[in-house]
DRENTI-904332 format. One line per 8 residues: number of its first residue (from 1); their letters; for each residue x, y, z of C-alpha. Coordinates in steps of 0.25 Angstrom, whole numbers. Layout:
<sites>
NUM = a = X:Y:Z  ...
</sites>
This chain:
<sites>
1 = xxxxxxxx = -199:-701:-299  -201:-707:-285  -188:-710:-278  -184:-712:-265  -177:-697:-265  -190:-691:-268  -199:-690:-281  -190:-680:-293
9 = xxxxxxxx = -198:-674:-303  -191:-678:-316  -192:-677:-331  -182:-678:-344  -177:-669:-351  -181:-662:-359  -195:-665:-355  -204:-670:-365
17 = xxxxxxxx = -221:-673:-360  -222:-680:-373  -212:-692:-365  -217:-695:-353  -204:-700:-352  -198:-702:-336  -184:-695:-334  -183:-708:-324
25 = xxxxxxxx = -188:-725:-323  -187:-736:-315  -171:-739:-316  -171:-724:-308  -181:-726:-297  -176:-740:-295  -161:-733:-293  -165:-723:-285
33 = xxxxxxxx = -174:-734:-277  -164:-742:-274  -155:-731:-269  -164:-728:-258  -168:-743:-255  -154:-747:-252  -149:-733:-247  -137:-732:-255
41 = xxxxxxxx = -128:-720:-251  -129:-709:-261  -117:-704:-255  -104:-699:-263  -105:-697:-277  -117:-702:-284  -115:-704:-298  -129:-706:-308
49 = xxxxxxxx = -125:-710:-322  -135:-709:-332  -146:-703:-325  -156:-702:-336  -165:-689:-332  -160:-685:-319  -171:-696:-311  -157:-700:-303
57 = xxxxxxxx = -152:-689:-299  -162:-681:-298  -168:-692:-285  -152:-693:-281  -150:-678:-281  -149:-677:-264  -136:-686:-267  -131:-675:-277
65 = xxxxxxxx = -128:-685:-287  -119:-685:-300  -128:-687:-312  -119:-692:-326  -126:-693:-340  -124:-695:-354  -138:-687:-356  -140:-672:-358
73 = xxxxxxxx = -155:-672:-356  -153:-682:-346  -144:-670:-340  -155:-660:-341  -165:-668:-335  -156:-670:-324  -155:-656:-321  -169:-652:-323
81 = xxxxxxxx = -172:-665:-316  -165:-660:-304  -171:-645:-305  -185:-650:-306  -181:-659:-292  -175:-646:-283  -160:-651:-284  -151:-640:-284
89 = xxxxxxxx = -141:-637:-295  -128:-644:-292  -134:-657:-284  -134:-665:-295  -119:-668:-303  -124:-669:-319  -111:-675:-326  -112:-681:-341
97 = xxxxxxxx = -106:-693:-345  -95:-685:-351  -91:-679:-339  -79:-685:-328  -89:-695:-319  -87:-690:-303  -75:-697:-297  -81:-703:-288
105 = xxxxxxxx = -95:-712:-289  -99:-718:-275  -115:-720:-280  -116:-722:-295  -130:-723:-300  -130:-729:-316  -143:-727:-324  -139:-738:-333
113 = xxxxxxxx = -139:-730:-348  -144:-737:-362  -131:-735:-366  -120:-749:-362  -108:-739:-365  -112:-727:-359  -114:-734:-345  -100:-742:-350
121 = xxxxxxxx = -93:-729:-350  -98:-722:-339  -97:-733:-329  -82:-733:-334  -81:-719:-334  -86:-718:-318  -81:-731:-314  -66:-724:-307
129 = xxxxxxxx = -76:-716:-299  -83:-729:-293  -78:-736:-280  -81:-747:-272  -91:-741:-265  -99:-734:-276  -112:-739:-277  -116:-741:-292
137 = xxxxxxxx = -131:-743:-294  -135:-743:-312  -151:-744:-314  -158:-746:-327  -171:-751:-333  -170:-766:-335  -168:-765:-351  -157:-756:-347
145 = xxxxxxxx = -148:-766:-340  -141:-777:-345  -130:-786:-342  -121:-778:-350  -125:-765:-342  -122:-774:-328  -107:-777:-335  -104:-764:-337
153 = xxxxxxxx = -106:-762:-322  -98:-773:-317  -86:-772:-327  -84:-758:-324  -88:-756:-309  -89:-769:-302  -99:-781:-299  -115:-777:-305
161 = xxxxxxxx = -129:-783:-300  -141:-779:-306  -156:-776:-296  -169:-783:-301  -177:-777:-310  -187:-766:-304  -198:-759:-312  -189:-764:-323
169 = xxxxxxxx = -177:-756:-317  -162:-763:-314  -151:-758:-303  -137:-761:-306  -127:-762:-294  -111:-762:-296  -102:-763:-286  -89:-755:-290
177 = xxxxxxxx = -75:-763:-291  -65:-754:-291  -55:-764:-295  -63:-768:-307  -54:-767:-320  -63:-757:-329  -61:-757:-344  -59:-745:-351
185 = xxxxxxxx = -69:-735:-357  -70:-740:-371  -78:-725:-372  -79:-716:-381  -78:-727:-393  -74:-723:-407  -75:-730:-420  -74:-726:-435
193 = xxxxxxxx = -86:-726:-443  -89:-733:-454  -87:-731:-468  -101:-724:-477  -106:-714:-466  -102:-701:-473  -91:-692:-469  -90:-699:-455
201 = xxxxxxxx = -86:-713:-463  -72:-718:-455  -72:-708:-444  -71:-709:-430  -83:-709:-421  -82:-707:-404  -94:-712:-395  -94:-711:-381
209 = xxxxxxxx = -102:-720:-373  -118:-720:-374  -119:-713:-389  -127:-721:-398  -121:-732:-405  -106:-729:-399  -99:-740:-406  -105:-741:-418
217 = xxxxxxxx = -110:-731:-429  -127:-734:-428  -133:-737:-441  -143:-726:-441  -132:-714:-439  -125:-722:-452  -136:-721:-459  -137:-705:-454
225 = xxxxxxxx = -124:-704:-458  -124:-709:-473  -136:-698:-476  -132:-685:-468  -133:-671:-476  -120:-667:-484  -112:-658:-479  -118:-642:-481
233 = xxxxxxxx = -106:-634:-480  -110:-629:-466  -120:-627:-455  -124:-632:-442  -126:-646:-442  -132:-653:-429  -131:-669:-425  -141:-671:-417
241 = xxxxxxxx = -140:-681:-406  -126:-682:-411  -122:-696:-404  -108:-699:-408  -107:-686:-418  -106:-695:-430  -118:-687:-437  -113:-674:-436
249 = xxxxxxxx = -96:-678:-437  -102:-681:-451  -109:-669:-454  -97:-661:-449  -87:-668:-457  -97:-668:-470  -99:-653:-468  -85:-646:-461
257 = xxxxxxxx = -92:-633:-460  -104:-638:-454  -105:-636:-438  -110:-647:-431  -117:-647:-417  -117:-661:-412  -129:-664:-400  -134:-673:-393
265 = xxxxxxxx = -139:-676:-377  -128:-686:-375  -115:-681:-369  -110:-693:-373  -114:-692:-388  -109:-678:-388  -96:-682:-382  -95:-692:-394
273 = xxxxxxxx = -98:-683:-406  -88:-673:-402  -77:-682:-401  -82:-691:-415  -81:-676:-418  -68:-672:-416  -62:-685:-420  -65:-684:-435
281 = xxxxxxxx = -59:-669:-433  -71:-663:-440  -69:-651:-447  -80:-638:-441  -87:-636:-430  -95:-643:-422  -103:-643:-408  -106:-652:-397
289 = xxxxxxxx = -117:-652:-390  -125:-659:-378  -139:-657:-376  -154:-659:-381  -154:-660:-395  -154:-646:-401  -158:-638:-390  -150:-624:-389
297 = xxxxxxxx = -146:-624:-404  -151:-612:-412  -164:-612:-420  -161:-613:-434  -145:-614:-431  -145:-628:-438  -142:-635:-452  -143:-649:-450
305 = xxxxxxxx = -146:-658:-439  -143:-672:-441  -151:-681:-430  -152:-695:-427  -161:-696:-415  -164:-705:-403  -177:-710:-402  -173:-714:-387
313 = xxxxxxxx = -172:-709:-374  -168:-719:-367  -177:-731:-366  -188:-720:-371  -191:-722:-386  -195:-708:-387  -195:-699:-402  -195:-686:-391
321 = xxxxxxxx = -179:-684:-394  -180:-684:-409  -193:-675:-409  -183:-664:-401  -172:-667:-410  -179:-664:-423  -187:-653:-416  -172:-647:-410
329 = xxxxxxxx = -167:-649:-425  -179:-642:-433  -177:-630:-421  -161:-630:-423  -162:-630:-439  -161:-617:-448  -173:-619:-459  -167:-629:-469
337 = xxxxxxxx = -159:-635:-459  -160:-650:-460  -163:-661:-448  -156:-674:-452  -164:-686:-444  -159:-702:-444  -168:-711:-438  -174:-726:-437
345 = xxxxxxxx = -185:-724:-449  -197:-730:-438  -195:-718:-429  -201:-708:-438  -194:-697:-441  -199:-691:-452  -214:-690:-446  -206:-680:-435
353 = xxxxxxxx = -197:-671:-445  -209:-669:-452  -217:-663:-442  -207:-656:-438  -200:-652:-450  -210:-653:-460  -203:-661:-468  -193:-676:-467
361 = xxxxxxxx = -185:-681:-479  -179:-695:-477  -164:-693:-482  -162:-709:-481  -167:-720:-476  -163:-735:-475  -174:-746:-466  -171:-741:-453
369 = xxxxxxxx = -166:-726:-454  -171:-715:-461  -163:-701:-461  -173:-689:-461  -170:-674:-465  -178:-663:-461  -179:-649:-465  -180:-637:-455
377 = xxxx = -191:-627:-464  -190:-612:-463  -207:-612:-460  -207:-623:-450
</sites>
């Protein structure tokens, strides 16, 4: 990536040759181009949020900048991101979205994220550290801005213009007001689910800002629901890419003596399945973990994985997620152990678990969605 601080090596992570997919575009470039153009001071505290890969901090990284995500490979990429460049441990501040923000922000850098209420609650959440001289610059692909992203800026920290258009990249500036009257954080959100989706039927669910389908329940995890496997009377049960932990909350409460490891890359997602845990006071254990899919789980140490997978990364449509989430599962299951898959019936599923597994039985299926099981052999 060329920049005006140099030219960083960078990649994604974890790094997949099959991609060729950037770990930066032209909403970072044109960022990172106009900070230089128009010499703003990158004194103080420097504050990036959503950083997707690293590219931000990585170019700011003289400037020993706070980087805050919601994305644990983002995380990792960072890291390696920074490694690869020669910055020294320590230079760069790696916070999550869960973490308390700094308390003070005098240069915050907003990669404007897919997600209307993740960038809602983290403008709220860091809005008490901004002053009236912060400087607040957001960037974004064109598709990724829109008036509703603009409102968000001005009603939480003051008056917001957008840039022209370059290489089909937008700048956001937002002049802070500190006397502007900001509402409340309306996040995380709970809601009952609805009636006919198995042992989870008119129990509470909590979503923090940015997971999947926050204030709803989405049609294809009802349809998963209706068709998951009965309880067994035990084992270790996984949800995989567990969003809001609706998934396994019903396999735990269908099965009390079941252990269930909740995972996903989101620190937000896994900060919502723990507490739609805990809020239906589930009986057994259960685990929360953030990281990449099933990476650092025992071999042959898993019953049941229940997956409902992306198919994007980003603005990517990419199937590289789903292949490492069923090749994690097959890896992670004991033979006889069961992969569980949901998914849009044009992606194709099936074609993969049986390369993989040697065998894909469709458990049920309606015009759009298809639930898929797959079986771990002893020989394979």
């Amino acid at each position: 990536m060329t920049t005006p601080w140099g030219e960083p090596v960078l990649t994604r992570f974890p790094e997949d040759p099959r991609e060729r997919l950037r770990a930066w575009d032209a909403a970072d470039t044109y960022l990172l181009g106009h900070l230089a153009e128009r010499q703003v001071p990158l004194s103080g505290t420097v504050v990036v949020v959503g950083d997707r890969w690293g590219a931000l901090v990585t170019a700011l990284a003289a400037h020993r900048p706070t980087q805050i995500t919601d994305s644990w490979l983002g995380q990792e990429a960072t890291r390696a991101n920074l490694a690869r460049n020669g910055v020294e441990p320590g230079t760069v501040r790696l916070l999550t979205t869960q973490d308390p923000p700094p308390a003070r922000v005098d240069v915050l850098l907003v990669r404007v994220p897919k997600s209307l209420a993740l960038l809602e609650d983290q403008l709220l959440r860091l809005a008490p550290a901004v002053h009236e001289g912060t400087v607040v610059v957001g960037t974004g692909m064109v598709k990724e801005i829109h008036t509703s992203t603009l409102n968000l800026f001005e009603r939480i920290l003051g008056p917001t213009r957008t840039s022209l258009a370059e290489r089909k990249a937008r700048l956001i500036f937002c002049t802070p007001d500190p006397a502007l009257e900001r509402p409340a954080n309306p996040w995380p959100y709970r809601y009952t689910l609805p009636d006919g989706i198995g042992p989870v039927s008119h129990r509470p669910v909590v979503n923090h800002a940015g997971v999947f389908c926050a204030d709803r329940l989405d049609i294809g995890t009802r349809f998963f629901l209706r068709h998951l496997p009965a309880g067994r009377n035990g084992g270790r049960v996984v949800d995989l890419g567990c969003g809001n932990g609706v998934v396994g909350t019903s396999a735990a409460l269908a099965d009390p003596r079941a252990e269930v490891l909740f995972v996903d890359e989101s620190f937000q997602a896994v900060a919502s399945a723990r507490a739609t845990y805990r809020a239906n006071d589930v009986p057994g254990h259960a685990e929360f973990r953030v990281g990449d899919g099933l990476a650092g789980v025992p071999a042959g140490s898993v019953d049941l994985v229940l997956n409902n997978p992306p198919f994007h990364s980003h603005q990517a449509t990419t199937d590289a997620t789903a292949w490492r989430m069923f090749t994690g599962a097959r890896r992670a299951l004991r033979p006889g152990g069961e992969l569980w898959v949901i998914g849009n019936r044009h992606l194709g599923y099936h074609l993969k678990l049986r390369r993989l597994f040697g065998n894909s039985e469709v458990v049920a299926s309606d015009p759009k969605f298809v639930v898929l099981k797959a079986v771990k052999r002893s020989k394979r």
